[in-house]
C-alpha positions in Angstrom: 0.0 0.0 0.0 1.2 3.6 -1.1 2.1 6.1 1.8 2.0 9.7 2.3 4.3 11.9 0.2 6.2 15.2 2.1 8.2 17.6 0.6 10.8 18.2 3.2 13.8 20.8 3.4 17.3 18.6 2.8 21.1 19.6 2.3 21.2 20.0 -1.6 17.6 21.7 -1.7 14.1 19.9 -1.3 13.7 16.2 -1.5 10.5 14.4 -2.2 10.1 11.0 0.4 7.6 8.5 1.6 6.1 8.7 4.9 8.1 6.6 7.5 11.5 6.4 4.6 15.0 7.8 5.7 16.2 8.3 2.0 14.8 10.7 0.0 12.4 9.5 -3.1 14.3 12.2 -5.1 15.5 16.1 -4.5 15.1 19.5 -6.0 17.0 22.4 -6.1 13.6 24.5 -5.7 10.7 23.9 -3.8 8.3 24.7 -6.4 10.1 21.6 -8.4 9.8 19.0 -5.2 6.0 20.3 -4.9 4.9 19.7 -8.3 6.6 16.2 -8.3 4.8 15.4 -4.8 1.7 16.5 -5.4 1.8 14.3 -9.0 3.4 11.1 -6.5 0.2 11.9 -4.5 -2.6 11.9 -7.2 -1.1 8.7 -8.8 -1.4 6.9 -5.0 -4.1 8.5 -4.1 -2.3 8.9 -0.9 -2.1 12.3 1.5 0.6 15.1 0.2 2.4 17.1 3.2 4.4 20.2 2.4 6.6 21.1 5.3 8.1 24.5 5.6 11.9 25.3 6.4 11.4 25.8 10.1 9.8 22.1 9.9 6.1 23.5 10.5 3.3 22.0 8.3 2.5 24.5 5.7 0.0 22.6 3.6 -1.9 19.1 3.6 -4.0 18.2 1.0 -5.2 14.6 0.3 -5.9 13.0 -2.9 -7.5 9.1 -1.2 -10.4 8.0 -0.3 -11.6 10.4 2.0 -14.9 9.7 4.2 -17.6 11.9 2.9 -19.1 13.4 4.7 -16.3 13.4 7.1 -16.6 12.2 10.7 -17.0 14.1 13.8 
């Protein structure tokens, strides 16, 4: 089963890696590169996409799975 994608700050740029992976799927010199990339991972697995920022906040979440609708709680 596919997990969630995050866009992370890394040494050479911004890498692109799976949820719970220590290596980087692949990295980008620009963050506008790593996010286009991740969001496409995402649609094609219909998994979550997480952008973090460089302080290591959560910038932006968007998912792209099976979502309950309507959503619970």
């Amino acid at each position: 089963m596919p997990t969630n994608v995050w866009v992370t700050v890394h040494p050479n740029g911004w890498a692109v890696k799976r949820e719970g992976s220590e290596r980087a799927t692949q990295t980008f010199s620009t963050q506008a590169e790593a996010i286009a990339h991740g969001r496409a991972l995402a649609k094609k697995d219909k998994v979550e996409f997480i952008l973090q920022g460089r302080d290591g906040q959560i910038r932006e979440r968007d998912s792209y799975g099976n979502d309950p609708y309507p959503p619970k709680g």
